[in-house]
C-alpha positions in Angstrom: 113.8 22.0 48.1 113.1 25.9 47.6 116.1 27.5 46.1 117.5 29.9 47.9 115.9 34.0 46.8 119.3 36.3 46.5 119.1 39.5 48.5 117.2 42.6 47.3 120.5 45.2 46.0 120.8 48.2 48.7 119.7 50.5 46.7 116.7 49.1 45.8 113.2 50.6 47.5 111.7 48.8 49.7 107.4 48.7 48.9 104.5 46.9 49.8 102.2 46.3 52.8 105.5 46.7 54.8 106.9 49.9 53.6 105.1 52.0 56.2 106.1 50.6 59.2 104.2 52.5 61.7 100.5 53.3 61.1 99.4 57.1 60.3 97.3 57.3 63.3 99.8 56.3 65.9 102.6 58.0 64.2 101.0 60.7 64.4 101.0 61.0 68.0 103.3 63.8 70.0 105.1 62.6 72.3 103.7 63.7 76.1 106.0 67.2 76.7 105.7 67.0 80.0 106.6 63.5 80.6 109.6 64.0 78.5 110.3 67.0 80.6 110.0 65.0 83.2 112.2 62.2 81.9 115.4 64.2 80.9 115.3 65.8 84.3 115.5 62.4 85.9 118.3 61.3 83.6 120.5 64.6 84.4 119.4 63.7 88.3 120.9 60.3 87.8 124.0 61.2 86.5 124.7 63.2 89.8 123.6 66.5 88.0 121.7 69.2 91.0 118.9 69.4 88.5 115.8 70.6 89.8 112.2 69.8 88.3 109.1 71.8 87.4 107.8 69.2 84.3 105.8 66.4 85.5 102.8 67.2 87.6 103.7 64.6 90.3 103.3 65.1 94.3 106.5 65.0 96.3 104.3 63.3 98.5 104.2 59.8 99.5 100.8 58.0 99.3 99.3 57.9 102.6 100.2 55.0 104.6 96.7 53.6 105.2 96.6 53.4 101.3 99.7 51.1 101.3 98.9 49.0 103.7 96.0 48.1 102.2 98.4 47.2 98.8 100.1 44.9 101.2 97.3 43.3 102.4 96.1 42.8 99.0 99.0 41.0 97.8 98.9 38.5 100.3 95.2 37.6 99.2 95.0 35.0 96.4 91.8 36.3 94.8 93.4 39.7 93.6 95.9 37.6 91.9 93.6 36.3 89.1 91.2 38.5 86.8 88.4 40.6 88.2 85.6 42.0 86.2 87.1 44.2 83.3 84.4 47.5 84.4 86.5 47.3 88.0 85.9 45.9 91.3 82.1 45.9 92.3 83.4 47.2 96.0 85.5 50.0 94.4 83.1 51.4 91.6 80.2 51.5 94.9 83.0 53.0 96.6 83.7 55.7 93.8 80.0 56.6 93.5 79.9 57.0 97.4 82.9 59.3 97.0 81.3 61.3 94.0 78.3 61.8 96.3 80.5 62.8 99.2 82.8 64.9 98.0 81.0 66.8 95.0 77.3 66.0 95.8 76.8 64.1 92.7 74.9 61.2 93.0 75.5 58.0 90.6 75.2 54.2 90.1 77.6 52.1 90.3 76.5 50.9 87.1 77.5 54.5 86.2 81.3 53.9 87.1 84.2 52.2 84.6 87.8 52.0 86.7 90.3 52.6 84.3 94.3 52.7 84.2 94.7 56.2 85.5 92.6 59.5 84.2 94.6 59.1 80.6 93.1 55.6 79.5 89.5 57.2 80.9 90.0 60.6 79.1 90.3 58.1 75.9 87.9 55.5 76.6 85.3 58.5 76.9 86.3 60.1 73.6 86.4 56.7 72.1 82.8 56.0 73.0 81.5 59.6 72.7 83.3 60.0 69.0 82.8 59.1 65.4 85.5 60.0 62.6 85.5 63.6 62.2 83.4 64.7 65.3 84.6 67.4 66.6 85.2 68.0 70.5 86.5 71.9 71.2 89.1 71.7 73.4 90.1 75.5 75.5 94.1 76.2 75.2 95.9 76.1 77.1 95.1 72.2 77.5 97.1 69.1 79.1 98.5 68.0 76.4 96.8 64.2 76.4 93.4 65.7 75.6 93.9 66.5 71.8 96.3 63.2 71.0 93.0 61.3 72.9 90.6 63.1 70.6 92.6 62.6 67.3 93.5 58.7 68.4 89.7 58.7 68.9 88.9 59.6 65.6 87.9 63.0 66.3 89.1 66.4 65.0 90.2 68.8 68.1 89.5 72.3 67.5 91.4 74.7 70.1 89.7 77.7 71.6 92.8 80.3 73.6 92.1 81.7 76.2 95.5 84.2 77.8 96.3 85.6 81.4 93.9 88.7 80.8 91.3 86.3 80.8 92.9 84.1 83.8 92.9 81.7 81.2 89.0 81.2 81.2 87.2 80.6 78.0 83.9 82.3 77.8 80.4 81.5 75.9 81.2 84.0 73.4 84.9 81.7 72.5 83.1 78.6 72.4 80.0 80.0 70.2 82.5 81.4 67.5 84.5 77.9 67.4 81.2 75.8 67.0 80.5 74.1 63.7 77.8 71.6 62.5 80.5 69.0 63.7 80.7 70.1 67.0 79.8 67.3 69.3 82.0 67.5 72.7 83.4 70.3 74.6 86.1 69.6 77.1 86.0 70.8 80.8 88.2 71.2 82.6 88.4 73.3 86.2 91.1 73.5 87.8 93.0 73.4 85.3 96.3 72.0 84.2 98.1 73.9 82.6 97.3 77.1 84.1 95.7 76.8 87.9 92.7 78.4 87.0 89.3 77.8 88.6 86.0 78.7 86.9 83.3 79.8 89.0 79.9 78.4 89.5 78.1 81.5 87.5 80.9 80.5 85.2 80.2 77.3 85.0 76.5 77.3 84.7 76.9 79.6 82.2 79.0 77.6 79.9 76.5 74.6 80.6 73.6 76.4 79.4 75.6 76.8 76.6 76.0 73.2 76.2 72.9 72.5 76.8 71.7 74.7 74.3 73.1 73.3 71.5 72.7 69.6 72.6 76.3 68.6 73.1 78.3 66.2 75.1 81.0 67.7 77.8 83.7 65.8 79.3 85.0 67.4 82.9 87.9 66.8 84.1 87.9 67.0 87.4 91.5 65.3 88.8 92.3 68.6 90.9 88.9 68.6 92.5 90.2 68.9 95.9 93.1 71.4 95.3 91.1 74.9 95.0 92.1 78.0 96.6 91.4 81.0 98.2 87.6 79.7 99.1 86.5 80.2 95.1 83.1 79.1 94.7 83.3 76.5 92.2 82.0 73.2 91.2 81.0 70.1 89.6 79.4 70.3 86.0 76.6 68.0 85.9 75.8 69.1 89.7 76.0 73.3 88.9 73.9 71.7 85.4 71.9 68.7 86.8 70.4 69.1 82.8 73.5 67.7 81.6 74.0 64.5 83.6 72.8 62.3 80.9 75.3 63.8 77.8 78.2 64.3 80.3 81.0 62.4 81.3 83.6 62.6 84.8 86.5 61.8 84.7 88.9 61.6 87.8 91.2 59.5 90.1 93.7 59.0 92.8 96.9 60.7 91.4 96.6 64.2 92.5 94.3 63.8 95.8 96.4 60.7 97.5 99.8 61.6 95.7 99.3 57.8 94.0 100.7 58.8 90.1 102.0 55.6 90.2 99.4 53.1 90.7 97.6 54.5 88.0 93.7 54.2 88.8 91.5 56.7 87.5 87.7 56.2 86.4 85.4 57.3 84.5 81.0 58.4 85.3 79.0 58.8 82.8 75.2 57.6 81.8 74.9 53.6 81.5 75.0 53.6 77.8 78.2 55.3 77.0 80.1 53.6 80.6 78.7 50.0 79.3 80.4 51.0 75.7 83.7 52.0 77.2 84.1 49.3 79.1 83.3 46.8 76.4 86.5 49.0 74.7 88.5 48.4 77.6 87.8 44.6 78.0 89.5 44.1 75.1 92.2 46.6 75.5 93.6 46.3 78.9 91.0 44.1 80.8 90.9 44.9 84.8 92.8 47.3 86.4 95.7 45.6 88.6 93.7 44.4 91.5 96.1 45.6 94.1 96.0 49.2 92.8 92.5 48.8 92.7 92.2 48.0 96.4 95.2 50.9 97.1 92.3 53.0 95.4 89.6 51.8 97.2 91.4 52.4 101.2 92.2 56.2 99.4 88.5 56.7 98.4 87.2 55.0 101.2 88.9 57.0 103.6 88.9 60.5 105.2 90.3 63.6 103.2 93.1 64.4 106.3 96.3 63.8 104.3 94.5 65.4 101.4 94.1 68.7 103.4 98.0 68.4 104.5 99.1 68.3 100.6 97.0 71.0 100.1 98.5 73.5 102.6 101.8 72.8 101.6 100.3 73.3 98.2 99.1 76.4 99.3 102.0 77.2 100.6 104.2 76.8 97.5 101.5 78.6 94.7 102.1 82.2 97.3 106.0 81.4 97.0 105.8 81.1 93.2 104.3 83.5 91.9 106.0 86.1 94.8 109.0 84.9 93.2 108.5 84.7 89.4 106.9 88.2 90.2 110.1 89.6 90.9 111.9 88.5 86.9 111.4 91.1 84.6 109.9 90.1 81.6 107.8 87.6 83.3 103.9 88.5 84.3 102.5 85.2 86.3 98.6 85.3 87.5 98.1 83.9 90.3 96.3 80.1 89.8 93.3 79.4 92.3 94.0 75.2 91.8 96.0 72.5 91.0 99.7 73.1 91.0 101.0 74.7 88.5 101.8 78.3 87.7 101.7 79.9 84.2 103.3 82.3 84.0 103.7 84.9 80.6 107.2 84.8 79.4 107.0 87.0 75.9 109.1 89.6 77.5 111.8 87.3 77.6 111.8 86.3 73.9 113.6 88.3 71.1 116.7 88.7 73.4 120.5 87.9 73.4 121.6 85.3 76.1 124.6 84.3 76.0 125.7 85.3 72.3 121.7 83.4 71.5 119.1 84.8 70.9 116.3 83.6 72.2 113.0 83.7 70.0 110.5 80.8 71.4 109.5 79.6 74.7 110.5 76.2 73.9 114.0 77.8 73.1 113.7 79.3 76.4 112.8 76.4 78.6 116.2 74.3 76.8 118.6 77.3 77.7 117.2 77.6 80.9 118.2 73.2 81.4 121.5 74.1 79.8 122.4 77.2 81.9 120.9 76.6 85.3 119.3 73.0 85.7 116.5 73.6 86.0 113.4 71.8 84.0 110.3 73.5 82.5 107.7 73.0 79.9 107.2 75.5 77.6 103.7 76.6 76.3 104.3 75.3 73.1 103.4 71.8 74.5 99.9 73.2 76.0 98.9 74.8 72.4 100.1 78.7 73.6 103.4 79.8 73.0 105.1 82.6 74.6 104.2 80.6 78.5 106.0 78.2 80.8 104.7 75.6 83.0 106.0 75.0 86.5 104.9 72.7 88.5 104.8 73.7 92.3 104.3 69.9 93.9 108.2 69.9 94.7 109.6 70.3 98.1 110.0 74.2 99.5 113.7 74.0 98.9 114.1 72.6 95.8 111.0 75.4 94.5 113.3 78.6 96.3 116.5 77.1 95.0 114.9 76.5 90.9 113.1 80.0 91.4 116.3 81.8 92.7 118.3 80.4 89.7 115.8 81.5 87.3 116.1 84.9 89.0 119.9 85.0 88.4 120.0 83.9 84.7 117.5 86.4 83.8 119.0 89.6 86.3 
C-alpha cells in the first residue's frame, strides 16, 4: 500500500509544468469588446432594465423565411445528421463560387472554397495558413477587433497603420509604404469597413493593389458587408479591381450581415488551391464540418435572390441618414458620414477632459461606461478598434430604439 503524501503547507508555492495554468498564447488573447458590449447590455435587458444597444454588429432582422425553411427541411433528413466532408458541402462551396461570380464577378473553383464556422474561424484559418512565427500582416486602424488576436494566435506580429475621420478613415499607399518592413508578408483589407462605414473606391482600391503587388505580398479582404454600400460609391472586389492578385489573395465572407443569419455561423473562405487545401486540412482537425443544417440554411440564402437583402439595406439606409443627423447635433461630437456597413464612428475628443457628474471624464472607454451608467445606453469605445478618442454605434437596431438611444445621448451631453 502507498502511504498516504501529507498536504503541501498554504504557503508554500506551487511550481512545475502546472504552475502556469493557462498558455501564454491564449492568455494573451483580449476579450472581443464588442461582444462583451454586447453581452452586458443583454444582461441589464434581462433584468427588466430599458437598455438600448449599439455594441454588437447584429441585424434586428430575422433571417429570411425561405432560409429557415430550408433548416427545417434539413433536420428532417438523416444524411445531414452524420459528418460531411470537413472543406464543406460539395453543393454549397459550387453554390458559393456561383455566388462569388454573381454578385462580385469573381470567378472561382469550387476547389477554391473552404466553409468555415462564420467569417471569424475563416479570418484565422487564412492567417494560420498564410503565416509563419513573426510574419508580419499590417492591419489599418481602426480594425474589428478579431483581426489582430487572429494574427497574433496565428503566430504573426500585427503592425497597425491609423487612419482618422480627415481621412474617412482610409489608409493610403503612402501609410502602408512607411509601415512595411522585410517581415511584411500580409496586408489586411477590408471595405466596407467595420468599425467605421467607410468604402474605398475602385481607383482606391487599385491603387493599394498595385501596391501589393509591387512588393509581392499576400492580402486578405474582407468582404462581409459586400452588399451594404451607399450612396452608389464605385467600389469593388480586390482580386477583381487587381485580377494580378488572385493567386496571393484570400476572401473572406458569409451569411451574417447579408441574410441577418449571425447565428448560424457560416462564413467561408476563397483563396488559390494551395493555401484553401492547407486550411482545410487545419480545420479537419479543429472543428471538422460545419453543422450540416446551417450549411443548407446557407446554401437556400446563397442560392437565392438578393430581395430581402435589398429590404435590410433600405432600412439600413434609412438609419445611417438618422445617425449621423442626430449625433451631428451633440457638441463635442464630429461623426462622417459611413458609405457601408452599419456602423457610425463618430469623433468624441471633444467630450473628454470634462466634469460629468463630479467625474471627469478623460478616455473614450470612460465615456462609453458613464454613458451605460447614466442613460442605458451601450457603446464601444475606440479603444477596442486600436483608436482612442471614437465610439462605435451600431445602426442595425430598430428606428425607435436608434431615436430613443440617440435622443438620450443628446440629453446627457446638453
Amino acid at each position: 500500500m502507498t502511504p498516504a503524501t501529507p498536504d503541501k503547507p498554504a504557503s508554500q508555492p506551487v511550481s512545475g509544468p502546472r504552475s502556469h495554468r493557462v498558455s501564454g498564447r491564449v492568455g494573451g488573447i483580449a476579450e472581443s469588446a464588442t461582444l462583451k458590449v454586447d453581452a452586458k447590455a443583454k444582461a441589464l435587458k434581462a433584468e427588466g432594465r430599458p437598455v438600448i444597444g449599439f455594441g454588437a454588429g447584429e441585424p434586428d432582422f430575422a433571417t429570411p423565411d425561405y432560409v429557415v425553411e430550408a433548416a427545417a427541411e434539413a433536420c428532417r433528413d438523416p444524411k445531414n445528421h452524420r459528418y460531411t466532408p470537413a472543406g464543406g458541402l460539395p453543393e454549397l462551396k459550387k453554390a458559393i463560387a456561383e455566388k462569388t461570380a454573381r454578385d462580385s464577378g469573381y470567378d472561382v473553383e469550387p476547389a477554391q472554397v473552404l466553409v468555415t464556422n462564420g467569417g471569424k474561424q475563416a479570418i484565422y484559418a487564412a492567417f494560420a495558413a498564410m503565416l509563419d512565427p513573426g510574419d508580419e500582416v499590417i492591419v489599418p486602424a481602426p480594425y474589428w477587433t478579431t483581426y489582430p488576436e487572429a494574427i497574433r494566435l496565428a503566430g504573426g506580429v500585427p503592425v497597425e497603420v491609423l487612419a482618422d475621420e480627415t481621412q474617412d478613415y482610409k489608409v493610403t499607399p503612402e501609410q502602408l509604404e512607411a509601415a512595411r518592413t522585410e517581415r511584411t508578408k500580409v496586408l489586411l483589407f477590408v471595405s466596407p469597413s467595420n468599425p467605421t462605414g467607410s468604402v474605398y473606391t475602385a481607383d482606391e482600391i487599385r491603387e493599394i493593389g498595385q501596391w501589393v503587388e509591387d512588393h509581392q505580398l499576400w492580402v486578405l479582404t474582407d468582404e462581409i458587408y459586400e452588399h451594404l454600400v451607399y450612396d452608389g460609391v464605385d467600389t469593388g472586389s480586390m482580386p477583381v479591381l487587381c485580377p494580378y492578385l488572385a493567386d496571393n489573395c484570400v476572401v473572406v465572407n458569409g451569411v451574417a450581415k447579408t441574410y441577418a443569419m449571425t447565428g448560424w455561423r457560416v462564413g467561408w473562405m476563397i483563396g488559390p488551391q494551395d493555401l484553401v487545401k492547407a486550411a482545410t486540412n487545419l480545420q479537419s482537425h479543429a472543428t471538422s464540418n460545419v453543422a450540416n443544417v446551417s450549411q443548407r440554411a446557407a446554401l437556400a440564402a446563397v442560392s437565392g435572390d438578393l430581395a430581402a437583402v435589398e429590404e435590410m439595406k433600405a432600412a439600413f439606409d434609412r438609419r445611417r441618414r438618422t445617425i449621423v443627423s442626430m449625433l451631428g447635433e451633440i457638441d463635442g461630437v464630429v461623426c462622417p458620414t459611413p458609405q457601408g456597413a452599419f456602423y457610425a464612428y463618430p469623433q468624441v475628443k471633444g467630450l473628454l477632459g470634462k466634469e460629468y457628474g463630479g467625474r471627469v471624464i478623460d478616455t473614450s472607454a470612460d465615456l462609453a461606461e458613464y454613458i451605460l451608467e447614466q442613460v442605458e445606453v451601450a457603446v464601444v469605445p475606440g479603444e477596442a478598434f486600436g483608436s482612442p478618442g471614437y465610439l462605435r454605434l451600431s445602426y442595425a437596431l430598430g428606428d425607435d430604439d436608434l431615436v430613443e438611444g440617440i435622443t438620450r445621448l443628446q440629453k446627457l451631453f446638453s
